[in-house]
OpenMM code with the backbone's topology and positions (N, CA, C; nanometers):
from openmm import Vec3, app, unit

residues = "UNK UNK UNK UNK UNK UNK UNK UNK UNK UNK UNK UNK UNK UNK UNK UNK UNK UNK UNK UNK UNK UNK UNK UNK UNK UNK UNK UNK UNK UNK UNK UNK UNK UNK UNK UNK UNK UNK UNK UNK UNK UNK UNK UNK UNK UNK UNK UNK UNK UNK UNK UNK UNK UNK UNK UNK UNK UNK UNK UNK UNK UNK UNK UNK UNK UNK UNK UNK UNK UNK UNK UNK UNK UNK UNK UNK UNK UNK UNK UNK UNK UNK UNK UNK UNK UNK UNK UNK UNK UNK UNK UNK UNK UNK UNK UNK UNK UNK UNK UNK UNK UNK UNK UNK UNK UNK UNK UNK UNK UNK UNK UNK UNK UNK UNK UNK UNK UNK UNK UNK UNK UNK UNK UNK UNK UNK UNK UNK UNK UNK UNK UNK UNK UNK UNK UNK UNK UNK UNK UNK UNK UNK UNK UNK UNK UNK".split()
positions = [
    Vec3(3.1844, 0.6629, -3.1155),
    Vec3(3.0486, 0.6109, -3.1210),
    Vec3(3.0207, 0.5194, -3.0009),
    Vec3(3.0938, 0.4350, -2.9925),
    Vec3(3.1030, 0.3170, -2.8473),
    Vec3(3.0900, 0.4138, -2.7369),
    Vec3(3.1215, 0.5278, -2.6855),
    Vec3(3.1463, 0.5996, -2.6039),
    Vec3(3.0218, 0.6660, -2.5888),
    Vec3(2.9480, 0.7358, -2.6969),
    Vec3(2.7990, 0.7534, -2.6856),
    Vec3(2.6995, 0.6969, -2.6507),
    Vec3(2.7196, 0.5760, -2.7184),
    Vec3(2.6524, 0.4255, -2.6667),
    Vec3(2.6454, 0.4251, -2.4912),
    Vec3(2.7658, 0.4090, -2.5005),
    Vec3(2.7716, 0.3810, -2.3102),
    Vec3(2.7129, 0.5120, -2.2723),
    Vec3(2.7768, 0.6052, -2.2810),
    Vec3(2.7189, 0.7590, -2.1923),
    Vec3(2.5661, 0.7797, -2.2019),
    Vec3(2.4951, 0.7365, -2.2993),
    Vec3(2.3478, 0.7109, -2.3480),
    Vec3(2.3098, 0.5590, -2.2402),
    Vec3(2.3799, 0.4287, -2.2035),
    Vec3(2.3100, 0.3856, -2.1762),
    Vec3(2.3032, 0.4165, -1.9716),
    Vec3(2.4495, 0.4745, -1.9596),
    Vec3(2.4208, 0.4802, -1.8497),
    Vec3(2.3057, 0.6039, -1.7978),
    Vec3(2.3036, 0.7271, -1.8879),
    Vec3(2.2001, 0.8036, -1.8832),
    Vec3(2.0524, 0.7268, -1.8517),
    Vec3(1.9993, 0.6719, -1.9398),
    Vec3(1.9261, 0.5724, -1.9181),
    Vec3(1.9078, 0.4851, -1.8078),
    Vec3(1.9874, 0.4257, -1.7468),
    Vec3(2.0337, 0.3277, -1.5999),
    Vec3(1.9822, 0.4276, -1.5038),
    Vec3(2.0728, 0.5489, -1.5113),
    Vec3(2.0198, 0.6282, -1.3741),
    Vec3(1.9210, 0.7179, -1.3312),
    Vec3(1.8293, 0.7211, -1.4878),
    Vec3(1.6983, 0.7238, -1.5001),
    Vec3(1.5896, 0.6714, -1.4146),
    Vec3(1.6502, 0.5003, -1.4487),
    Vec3(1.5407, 0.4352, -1.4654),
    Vec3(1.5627, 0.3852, -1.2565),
    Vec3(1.6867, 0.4261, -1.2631),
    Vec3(1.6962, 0.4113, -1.0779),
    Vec3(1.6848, 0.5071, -1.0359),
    Vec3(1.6819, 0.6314, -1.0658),
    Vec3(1.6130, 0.7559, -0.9833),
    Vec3(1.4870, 0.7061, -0.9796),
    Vec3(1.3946, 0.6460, -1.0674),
    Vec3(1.2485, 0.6365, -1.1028),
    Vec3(1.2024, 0.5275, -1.0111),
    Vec3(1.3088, 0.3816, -0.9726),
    Vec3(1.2746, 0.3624, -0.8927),
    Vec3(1.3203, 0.3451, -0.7330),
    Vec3(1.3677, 0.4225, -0.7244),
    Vec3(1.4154, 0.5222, -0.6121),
    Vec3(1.2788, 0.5605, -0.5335),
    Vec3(1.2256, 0.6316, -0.5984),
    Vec3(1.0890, 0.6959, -0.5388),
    Vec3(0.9899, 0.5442, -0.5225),
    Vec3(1.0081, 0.4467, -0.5819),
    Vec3(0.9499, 0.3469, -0.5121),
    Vec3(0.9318, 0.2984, -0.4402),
    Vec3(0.8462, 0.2716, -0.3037),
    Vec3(0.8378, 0.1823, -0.1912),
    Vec3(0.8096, 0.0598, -0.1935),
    Vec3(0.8965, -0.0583, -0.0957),
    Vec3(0.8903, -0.1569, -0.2027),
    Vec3(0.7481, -0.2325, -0.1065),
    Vec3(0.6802, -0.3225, -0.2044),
    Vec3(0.5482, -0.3724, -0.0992),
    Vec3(0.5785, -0.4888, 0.0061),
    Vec3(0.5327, -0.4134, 0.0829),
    Vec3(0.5744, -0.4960, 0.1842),
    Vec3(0.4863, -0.6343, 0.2395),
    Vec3(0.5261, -0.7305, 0.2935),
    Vec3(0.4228, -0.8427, 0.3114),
    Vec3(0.3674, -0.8286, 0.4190),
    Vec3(0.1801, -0.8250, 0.4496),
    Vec3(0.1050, -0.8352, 0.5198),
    Vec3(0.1331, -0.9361, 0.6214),
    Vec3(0.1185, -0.9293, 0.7413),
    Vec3(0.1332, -1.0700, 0.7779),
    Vec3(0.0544, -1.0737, 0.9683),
    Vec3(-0.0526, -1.1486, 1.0538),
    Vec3(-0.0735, -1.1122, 1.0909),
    Vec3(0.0476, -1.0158, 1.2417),
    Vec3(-0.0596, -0.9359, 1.2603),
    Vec3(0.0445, -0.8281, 1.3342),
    Vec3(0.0941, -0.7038, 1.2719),
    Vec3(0.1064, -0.7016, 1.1489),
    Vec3(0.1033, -0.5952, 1.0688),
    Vec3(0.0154, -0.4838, 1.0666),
    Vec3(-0.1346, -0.4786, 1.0927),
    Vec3(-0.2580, -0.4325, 1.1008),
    Vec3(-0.1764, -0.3149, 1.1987),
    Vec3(-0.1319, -0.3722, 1.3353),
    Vec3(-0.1082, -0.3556, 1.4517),
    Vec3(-0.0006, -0.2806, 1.4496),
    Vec3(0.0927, -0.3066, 1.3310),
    Vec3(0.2185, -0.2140, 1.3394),
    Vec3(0.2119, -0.1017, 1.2508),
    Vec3(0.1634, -0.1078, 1.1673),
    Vec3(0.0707, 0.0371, 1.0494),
    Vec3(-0.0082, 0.1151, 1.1978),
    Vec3(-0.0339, 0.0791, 1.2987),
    Vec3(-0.1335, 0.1552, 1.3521),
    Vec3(-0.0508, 0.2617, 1.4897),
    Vec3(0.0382, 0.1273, 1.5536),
    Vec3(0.1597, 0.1803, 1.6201),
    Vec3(0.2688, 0.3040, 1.5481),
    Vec3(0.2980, 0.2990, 1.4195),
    Vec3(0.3839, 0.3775, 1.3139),
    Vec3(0.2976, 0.4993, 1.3216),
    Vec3(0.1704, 0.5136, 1.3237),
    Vec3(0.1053, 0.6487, 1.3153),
    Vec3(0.0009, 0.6592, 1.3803),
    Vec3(0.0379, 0.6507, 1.5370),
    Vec3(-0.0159, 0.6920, 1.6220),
    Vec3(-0.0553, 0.8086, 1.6356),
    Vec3(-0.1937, 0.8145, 1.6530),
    Vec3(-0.2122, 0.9969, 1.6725),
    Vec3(-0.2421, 1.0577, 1.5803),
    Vec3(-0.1846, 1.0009, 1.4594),
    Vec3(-0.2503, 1.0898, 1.3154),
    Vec3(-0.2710, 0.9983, 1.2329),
    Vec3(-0.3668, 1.0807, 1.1634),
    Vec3(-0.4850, 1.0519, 1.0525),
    Vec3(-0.3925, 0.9610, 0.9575),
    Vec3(-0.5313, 0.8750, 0.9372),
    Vec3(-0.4706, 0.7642, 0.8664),
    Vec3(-0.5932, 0.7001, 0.7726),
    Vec3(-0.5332, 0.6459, 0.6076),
    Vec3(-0.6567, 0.5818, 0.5628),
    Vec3(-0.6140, 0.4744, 0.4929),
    Vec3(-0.6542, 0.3537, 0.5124),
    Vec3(-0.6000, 0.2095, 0.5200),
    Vec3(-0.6946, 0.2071, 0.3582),
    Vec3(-0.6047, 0.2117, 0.2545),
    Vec3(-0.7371, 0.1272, 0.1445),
    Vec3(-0.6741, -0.0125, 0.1043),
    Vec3(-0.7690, -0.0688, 0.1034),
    Vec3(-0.7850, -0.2475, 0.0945),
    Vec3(-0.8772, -0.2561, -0.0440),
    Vec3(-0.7650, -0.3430, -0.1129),
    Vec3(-0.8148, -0.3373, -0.2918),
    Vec3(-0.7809, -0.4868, -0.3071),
    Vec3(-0.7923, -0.5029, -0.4184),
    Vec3(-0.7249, -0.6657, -0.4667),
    Vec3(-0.7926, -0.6038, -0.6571),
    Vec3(-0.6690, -0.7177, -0.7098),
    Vec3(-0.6775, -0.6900, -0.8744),
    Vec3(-0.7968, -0.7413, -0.9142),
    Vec3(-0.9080, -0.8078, -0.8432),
    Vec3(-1.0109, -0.8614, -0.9039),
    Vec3(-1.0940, -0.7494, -0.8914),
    Vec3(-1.0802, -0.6539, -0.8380),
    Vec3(-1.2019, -0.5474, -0.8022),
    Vec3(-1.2061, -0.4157, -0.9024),
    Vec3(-1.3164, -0.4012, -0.9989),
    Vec3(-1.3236, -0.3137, -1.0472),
    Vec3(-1.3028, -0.1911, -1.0111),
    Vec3(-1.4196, -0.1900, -0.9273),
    Vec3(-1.4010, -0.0266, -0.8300),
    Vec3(-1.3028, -0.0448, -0.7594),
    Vec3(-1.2705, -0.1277, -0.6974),
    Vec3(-1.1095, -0.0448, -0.6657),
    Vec3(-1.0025, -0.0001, -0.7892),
    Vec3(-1.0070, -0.0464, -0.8806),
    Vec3(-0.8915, 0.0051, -0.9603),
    Vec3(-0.9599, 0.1443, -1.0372),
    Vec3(-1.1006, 0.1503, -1.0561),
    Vec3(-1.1278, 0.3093, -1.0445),
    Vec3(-1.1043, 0.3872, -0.9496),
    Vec3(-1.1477, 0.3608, -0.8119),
    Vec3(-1.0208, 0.4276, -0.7170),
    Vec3(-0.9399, 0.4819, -0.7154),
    Vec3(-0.8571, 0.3711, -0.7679),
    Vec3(-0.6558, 0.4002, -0.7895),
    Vec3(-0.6703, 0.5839, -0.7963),
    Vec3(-0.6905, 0.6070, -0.9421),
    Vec3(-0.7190, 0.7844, -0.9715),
    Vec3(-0.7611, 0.8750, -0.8537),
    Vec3(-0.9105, 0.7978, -0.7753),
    Vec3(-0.8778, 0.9022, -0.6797),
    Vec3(-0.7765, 0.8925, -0.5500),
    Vec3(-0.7279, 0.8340, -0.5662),
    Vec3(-0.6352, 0.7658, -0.4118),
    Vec3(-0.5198, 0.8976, -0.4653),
    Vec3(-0.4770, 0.8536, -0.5609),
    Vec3(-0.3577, 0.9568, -0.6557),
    Vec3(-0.3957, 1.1084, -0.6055),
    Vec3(-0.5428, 1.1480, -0.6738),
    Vec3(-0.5130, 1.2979, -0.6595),
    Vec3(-0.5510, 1.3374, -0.5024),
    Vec3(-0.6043, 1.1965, -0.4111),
    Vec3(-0.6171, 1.2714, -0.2866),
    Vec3(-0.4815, 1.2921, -0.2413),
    Vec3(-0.3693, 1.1967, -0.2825),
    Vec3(-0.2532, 1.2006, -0.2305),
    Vec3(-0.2129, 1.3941, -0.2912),
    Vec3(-0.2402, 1.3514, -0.3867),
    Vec3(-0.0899, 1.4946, -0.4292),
    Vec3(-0.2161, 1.6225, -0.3548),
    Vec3(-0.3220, 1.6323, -0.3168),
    Vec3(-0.3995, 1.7390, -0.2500),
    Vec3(-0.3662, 1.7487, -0.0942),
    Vec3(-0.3344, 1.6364, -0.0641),
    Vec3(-0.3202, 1.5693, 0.1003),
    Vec3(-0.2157, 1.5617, 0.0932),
    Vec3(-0.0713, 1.5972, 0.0652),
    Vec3(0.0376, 1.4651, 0.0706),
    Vec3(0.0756, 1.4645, 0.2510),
    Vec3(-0.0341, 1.4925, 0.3662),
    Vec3(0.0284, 1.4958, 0.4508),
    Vec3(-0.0458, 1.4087, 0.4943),
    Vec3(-0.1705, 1.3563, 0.4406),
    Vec3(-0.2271, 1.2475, 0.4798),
    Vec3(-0.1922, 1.1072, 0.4682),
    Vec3(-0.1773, 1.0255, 0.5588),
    Vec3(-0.0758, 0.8938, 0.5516),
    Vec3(-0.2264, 0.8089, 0.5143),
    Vec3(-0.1372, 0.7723, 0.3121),
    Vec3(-0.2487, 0.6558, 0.2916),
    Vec3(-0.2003, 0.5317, 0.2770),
    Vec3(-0.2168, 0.3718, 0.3168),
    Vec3(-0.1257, 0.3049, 0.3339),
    Vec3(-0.2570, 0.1844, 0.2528),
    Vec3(-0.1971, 0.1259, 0.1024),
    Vec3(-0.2405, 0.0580, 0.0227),
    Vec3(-0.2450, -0.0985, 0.0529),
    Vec3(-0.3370, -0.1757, 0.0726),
    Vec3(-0.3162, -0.2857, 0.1141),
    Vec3(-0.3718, -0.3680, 0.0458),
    Vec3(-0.2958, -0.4499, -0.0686),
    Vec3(-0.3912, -0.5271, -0.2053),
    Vec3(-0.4310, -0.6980, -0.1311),
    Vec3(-0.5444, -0.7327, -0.1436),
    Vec3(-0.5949, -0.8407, -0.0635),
    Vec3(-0.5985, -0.9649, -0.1105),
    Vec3(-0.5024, -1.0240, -0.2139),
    Vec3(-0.4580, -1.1122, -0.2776),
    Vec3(-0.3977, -1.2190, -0.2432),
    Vec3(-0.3950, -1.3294, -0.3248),
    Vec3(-0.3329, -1.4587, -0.2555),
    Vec3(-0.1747, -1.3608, -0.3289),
    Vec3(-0.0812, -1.4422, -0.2656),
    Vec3(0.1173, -1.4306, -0.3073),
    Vec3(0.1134, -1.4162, -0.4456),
    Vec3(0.0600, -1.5117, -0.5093),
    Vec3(0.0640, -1.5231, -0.6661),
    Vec3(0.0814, -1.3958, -0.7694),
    Vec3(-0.0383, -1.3522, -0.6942),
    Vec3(-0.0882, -1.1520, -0.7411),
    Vec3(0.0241, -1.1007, -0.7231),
    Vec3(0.1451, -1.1252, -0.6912),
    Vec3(0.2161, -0.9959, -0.6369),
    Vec3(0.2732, -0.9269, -0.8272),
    Vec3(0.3243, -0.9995, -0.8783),
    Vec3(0.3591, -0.9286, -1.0374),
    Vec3(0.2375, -0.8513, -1.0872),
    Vec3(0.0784, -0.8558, -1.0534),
    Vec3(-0.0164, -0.8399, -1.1003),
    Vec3(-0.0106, -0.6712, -1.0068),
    Vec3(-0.0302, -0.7036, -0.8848),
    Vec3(-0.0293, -0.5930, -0.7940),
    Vec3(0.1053, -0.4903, -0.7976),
    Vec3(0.2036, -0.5458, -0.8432),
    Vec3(0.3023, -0.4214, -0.8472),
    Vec3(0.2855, -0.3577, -0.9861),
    Vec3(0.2244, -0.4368, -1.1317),
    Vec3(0.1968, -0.3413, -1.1825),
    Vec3(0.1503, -0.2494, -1.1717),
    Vec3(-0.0246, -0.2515, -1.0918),
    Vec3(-0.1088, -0.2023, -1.0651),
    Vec3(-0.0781, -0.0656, -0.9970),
    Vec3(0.0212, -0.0833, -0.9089),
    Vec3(0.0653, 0.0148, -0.8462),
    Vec3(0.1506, 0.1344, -0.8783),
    Vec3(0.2717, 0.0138, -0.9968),
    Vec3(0.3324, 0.1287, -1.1341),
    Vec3(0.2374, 0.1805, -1.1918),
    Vec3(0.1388, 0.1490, -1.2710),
    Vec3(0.0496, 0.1917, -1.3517),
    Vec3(-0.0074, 0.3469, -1.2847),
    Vec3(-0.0947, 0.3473, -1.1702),
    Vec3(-0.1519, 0.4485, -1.1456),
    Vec3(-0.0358, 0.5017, -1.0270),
    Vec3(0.0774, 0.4776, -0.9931),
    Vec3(0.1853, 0.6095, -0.9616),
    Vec3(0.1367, 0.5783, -0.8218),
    Vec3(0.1362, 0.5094, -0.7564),
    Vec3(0.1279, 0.4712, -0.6721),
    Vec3(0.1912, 0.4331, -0.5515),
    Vec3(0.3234, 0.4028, -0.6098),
    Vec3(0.4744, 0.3248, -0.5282),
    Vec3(0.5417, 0.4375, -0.4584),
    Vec3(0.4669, 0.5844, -0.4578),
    Vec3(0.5960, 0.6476, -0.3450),
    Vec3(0.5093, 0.6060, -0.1727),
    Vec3(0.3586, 0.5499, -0.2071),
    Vec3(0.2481, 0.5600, -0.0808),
    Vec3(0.3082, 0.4294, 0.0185),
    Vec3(0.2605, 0.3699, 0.1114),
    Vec3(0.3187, 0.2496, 0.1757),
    Vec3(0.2157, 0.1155, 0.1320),
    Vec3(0.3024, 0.0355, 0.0808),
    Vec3(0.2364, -0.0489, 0.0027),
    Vec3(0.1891, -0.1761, 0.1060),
    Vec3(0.1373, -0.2476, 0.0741),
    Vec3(0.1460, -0.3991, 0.1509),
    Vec3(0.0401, -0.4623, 0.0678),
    Vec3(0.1221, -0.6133, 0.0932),
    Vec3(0.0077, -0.7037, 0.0242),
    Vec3(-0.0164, -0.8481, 0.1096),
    Vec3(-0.0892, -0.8987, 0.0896),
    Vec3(-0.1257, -1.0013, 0.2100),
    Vec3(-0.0113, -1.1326, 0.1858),
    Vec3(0.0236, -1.1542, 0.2835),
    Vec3(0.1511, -1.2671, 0.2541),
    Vec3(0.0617, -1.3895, 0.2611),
    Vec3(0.0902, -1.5544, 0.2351),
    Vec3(0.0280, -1.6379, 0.2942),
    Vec3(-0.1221, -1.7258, 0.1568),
    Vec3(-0.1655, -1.7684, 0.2274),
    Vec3(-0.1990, -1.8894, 0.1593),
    Vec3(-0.3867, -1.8106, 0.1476),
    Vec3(-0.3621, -1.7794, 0.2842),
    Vec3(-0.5400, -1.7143, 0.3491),
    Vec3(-0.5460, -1.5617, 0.3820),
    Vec3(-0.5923, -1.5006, 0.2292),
    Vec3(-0.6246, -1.3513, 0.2172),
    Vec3(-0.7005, -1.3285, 0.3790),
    Vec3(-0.7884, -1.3593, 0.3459),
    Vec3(-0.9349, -1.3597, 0.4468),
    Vec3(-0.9086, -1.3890, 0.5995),
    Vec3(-0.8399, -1.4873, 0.6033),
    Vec3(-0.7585, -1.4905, 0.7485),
    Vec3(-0.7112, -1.3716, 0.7833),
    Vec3(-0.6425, -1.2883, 0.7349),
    Vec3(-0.5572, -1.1682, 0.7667),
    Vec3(-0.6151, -1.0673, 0.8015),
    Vec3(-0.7788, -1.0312, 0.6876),
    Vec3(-0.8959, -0.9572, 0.7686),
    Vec3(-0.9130, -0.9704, 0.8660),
    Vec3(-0.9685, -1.1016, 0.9551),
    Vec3(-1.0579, -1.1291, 0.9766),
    Vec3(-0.9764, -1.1355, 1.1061),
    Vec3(-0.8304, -1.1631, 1.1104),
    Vec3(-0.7449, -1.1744, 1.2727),
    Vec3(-0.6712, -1.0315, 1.2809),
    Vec3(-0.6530, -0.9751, 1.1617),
    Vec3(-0.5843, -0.8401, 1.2227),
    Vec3(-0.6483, -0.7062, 1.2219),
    Vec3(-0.7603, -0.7138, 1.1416),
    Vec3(-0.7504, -0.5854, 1.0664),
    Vec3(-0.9272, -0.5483, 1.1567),
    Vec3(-1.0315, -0.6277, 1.1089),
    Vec3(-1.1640, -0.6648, 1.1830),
    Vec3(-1.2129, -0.7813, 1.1734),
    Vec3(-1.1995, -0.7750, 1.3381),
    Vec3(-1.2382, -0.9732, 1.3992),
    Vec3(-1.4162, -1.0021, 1.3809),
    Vec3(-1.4026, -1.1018, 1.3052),
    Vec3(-1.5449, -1.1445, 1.2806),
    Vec3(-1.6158, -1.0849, 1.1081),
    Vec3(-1.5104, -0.9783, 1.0716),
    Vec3(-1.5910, -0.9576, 0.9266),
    Vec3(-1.4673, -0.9587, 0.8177),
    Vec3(-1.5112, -1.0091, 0.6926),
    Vec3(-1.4151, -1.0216, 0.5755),
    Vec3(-1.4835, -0.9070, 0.4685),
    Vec3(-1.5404, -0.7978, 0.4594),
    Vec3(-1.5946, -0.6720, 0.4044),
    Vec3(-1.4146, -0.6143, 0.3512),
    Vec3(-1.3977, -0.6661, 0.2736),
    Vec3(-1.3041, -0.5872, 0.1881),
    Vec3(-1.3587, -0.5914, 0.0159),
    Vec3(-1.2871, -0.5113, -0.0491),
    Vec3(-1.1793, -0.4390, -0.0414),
    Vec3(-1.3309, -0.2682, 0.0404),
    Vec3(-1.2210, -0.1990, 0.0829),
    Vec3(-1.2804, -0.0968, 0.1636),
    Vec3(-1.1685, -0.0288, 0.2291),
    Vec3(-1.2019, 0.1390, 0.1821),
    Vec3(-1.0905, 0.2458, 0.2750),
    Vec3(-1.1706, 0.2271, 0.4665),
    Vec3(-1.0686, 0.2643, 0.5445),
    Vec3(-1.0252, 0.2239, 0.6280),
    Vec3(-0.9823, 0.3707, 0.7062),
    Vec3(-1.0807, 0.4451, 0.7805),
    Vec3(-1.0322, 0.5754, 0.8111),
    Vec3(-0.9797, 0.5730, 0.9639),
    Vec3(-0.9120, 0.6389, 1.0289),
    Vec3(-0.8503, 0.5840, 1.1637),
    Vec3(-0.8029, 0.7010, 1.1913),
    Vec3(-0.8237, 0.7012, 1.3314),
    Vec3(-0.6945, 0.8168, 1.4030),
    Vec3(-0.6454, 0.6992, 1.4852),
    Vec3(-0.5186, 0.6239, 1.5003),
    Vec3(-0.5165, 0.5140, 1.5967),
    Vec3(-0.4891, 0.5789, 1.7360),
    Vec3(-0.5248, 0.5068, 1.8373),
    Vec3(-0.5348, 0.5659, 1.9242),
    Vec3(-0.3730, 0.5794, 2.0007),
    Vec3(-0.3643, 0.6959, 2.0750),
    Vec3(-0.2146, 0.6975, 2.1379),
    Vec3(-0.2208, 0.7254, 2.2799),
    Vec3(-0.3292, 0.6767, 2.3730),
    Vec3(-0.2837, 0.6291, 2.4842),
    Vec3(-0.3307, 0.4801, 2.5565),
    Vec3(-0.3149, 0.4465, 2.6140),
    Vec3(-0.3836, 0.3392, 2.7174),
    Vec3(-0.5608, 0.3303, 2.7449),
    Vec3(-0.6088, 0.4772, 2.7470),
    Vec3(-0.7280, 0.4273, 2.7489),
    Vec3(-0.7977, 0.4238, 2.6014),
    Vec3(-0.7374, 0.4656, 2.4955),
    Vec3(-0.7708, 0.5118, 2.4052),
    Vec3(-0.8001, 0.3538, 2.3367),
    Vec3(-0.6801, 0.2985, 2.3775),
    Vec3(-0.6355, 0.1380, 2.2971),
    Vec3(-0.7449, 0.0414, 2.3723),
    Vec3(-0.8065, 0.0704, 2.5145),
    Vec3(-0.8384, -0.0428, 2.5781),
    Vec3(-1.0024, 0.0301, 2.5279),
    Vec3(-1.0515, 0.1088, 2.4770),
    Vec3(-1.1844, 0.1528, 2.4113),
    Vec3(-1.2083, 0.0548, 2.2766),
    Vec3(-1.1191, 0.0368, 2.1843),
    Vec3(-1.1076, -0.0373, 2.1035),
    Vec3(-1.1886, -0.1994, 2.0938),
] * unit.nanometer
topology = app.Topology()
chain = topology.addChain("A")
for resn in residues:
    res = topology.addResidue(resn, chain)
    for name in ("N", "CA", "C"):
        topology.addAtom(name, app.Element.getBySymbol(name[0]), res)
């Protein structure tokens, strides 16, 4: 019986770490980040969505973000929740919940959500939460058009 026990719980264990295996873990926003999401996928299509747990419509979203992924999975969508630090237990549910954690996560590190808009992402406006469509650019003149 002890022996079932164990063989049952490790069944279980490597379950629950295959499961989060496929998880990406969220990574912290921080400025310069904007800049390195854009460098990472140079050249191809890209769609930045910017949510936070206070936003209704974004968490109706969530659903379609999901089935654009599994229709697209070649489209790089990279989740960026716009929250003070605190949110982060709030935001990784959010992200378990609607199946979310295999996409590239990030959440704003720091004290000042709005700072992080407003120096990395677009200088002069705080218009979040909002998808974010991009081809970033991959040469020299492409970057100095910007």
């Amino acid at each position: 019986m002890k022996t079932l026990i164990l063989f049952l719980s490790l069944v279980v264990a490597s379950l629950n770490g295959a499961a989060q295996a496929d998880q990406t873990p969220i990574k912290p926003f921080v400025p310069g980040s904007y800049q390195q999401i854009l460098a990472a996928n140079a050249g191809k299509p890209l769609m930045l969505a910017i949510w936070s747990v206070d936003c209704p419509s974004c968490l109706k979203d969530m659903a379609v973000i999901n089935q654009l992924h599994d229709k697209h999975p070649t489209l790089k969508i990279v989740m960026l929740a716009a929250d003070e630090a605190e949110a982060m237990p709030e935001i990784q549910r959010i992200v378990d919940t609607h199946k979310l954690g295999n996409l590239e996560n990030w959440a704003f590190s720091g004290d000042n959500p709005e700072n992080c808009v407003t120096k990395s992402i677009r200088p002069g406006t705080a218009n979040y939460p909002e998808p974010i469509f991009s081809t970033p650019p991959t040469n020299a003149k492409q970057k100095a058009e910007r």
